[in-house]
Each structure stands twice: as structure tokens, then as C-alpha cells.
C-alpha positions in Angstrom: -36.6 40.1 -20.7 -33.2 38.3 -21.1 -33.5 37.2 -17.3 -37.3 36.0 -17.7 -35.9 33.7 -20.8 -32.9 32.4 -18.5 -35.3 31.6 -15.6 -37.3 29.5 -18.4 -34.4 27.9 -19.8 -33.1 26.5 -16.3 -36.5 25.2 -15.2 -37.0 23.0 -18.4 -33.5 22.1 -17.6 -34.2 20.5 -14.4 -37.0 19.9 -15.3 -36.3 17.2 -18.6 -33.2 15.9 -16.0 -35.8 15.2 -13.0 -38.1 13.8 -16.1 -35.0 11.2 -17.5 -34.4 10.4 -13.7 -37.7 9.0 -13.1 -38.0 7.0 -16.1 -39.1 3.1 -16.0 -36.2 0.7 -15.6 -35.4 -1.9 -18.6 -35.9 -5.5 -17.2 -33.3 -7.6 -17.2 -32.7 -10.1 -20.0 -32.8 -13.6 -19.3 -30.5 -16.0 -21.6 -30.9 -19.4 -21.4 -28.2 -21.4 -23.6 -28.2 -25.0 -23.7 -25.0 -27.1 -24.3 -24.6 -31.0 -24.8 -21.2 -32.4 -24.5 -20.6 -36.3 -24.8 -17.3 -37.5 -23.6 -16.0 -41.2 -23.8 -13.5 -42.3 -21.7 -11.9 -45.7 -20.9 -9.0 -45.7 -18.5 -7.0 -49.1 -17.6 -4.0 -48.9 -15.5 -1.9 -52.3 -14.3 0.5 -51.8 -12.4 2.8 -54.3 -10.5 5.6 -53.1 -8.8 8.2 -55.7 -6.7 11.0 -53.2 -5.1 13.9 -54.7 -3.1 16.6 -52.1 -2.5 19.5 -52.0 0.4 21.3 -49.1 0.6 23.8 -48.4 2.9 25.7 -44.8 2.4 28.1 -43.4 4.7 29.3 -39.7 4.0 31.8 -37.6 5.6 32.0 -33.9 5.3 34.5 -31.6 6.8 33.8 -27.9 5.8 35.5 -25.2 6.9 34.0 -21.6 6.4 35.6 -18.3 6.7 33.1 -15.5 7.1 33.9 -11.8 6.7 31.6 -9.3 8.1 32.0 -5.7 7.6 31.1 -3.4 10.5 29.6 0.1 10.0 31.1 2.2 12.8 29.4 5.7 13.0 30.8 8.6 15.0 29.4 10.0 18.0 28.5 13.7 17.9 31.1 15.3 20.9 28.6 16.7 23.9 27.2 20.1 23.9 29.1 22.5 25.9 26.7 23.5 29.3 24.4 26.6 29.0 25.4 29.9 31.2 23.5 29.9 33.9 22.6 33.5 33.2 21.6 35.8 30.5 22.6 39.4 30.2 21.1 41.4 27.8 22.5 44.8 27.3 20.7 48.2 25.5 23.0 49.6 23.5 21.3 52.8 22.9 20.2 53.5 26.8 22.9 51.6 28.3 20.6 50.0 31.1 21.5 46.1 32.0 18.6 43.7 32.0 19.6 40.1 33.2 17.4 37.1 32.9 18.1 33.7 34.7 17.4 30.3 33.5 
């Protein structure tokens, strides 16, 4: 009985969410908003402009610049000592030697 009831419950479930899925689209409100603006303007501009300029500049410029720069000096790792050329492995318990080369 319970399970019948569930069953029911999940279909009107999809069922009002397929419904609300489908429904009609609003249409889009148009807004149409009118706005005057008067303005005024009067602009005058005279100019008169007579320039006579001689210039004559002479500079001299001596600079002297000391600089110090600090250097980072890192140390270089010493070389790695040279593998054996061969392996040997020995059994503790049986006392048998097993060499492998490289």
C-alpha cells in the first residue's frame, strides 16, 4: 500500500514539474520614455598671441656615480663518489654469494 502511495506521489511530482516547464513565456515589456532637454550655449574665444623669445642655455653636468652591486655566490654541491662496478649480495642464513653487475 505504502509503495502504491509513493509511486503516486513521485509521478504528480514530475508530473506538476514537466507541467511548470512547458508553461507560456511572458512577453517582453516594451518602455518607451521620452526626454526633451534644451541647452543654450554661446561660446566666443579671441585670442591674439605675438611670441618673440630667444633663449640660449648652455649647461654643464659632470656626475660621477658609484654603484655597489651585491653578488649572490651559491656553493656547488662536491661530485658524487663513482658507483662499484659490482654488487654482491650475500645470504646470511644459507651463506651462498649472489653477485649482480651493473
Amino acid at each position: 500500500m505504502s509503495r502504491r502511495i509513493l509511486t503516486l506521489v513521485a509521478f504528480v511530482a514530475v508530473l506538476s514539474l514537466v507541467l511548470a516547464g512547458c508553461g507560456a513565456t511572458p512577453e517582453p515589456q516594451v518602455v518607451v520614455e521620452t526626454v526633451v532637454v534644451e541647452t543654450e550655449k554661446e561660446v566666443v574665444v579671441t585670442k591674439e598671441v605675438e611670441v618673440e623669445k630667444t633663449v640660449i642655455e648652455t649647461v654643464e653636468v659632470e656626475v660621477e656615480v658609484e654603484k655597489e652591486v651585491e653578488v649572490v655566490v651559491t656553493a656547488t654541491p662536491e661530485p658524487m663518489p663513482e658507483r662499484p662496478a659490482e654488487l654482491t649480495i650475500v645470504d646470511t642464513n644459507s651463506g651462498a654469494n649472489f653477485q649482480w653487475y651493473w
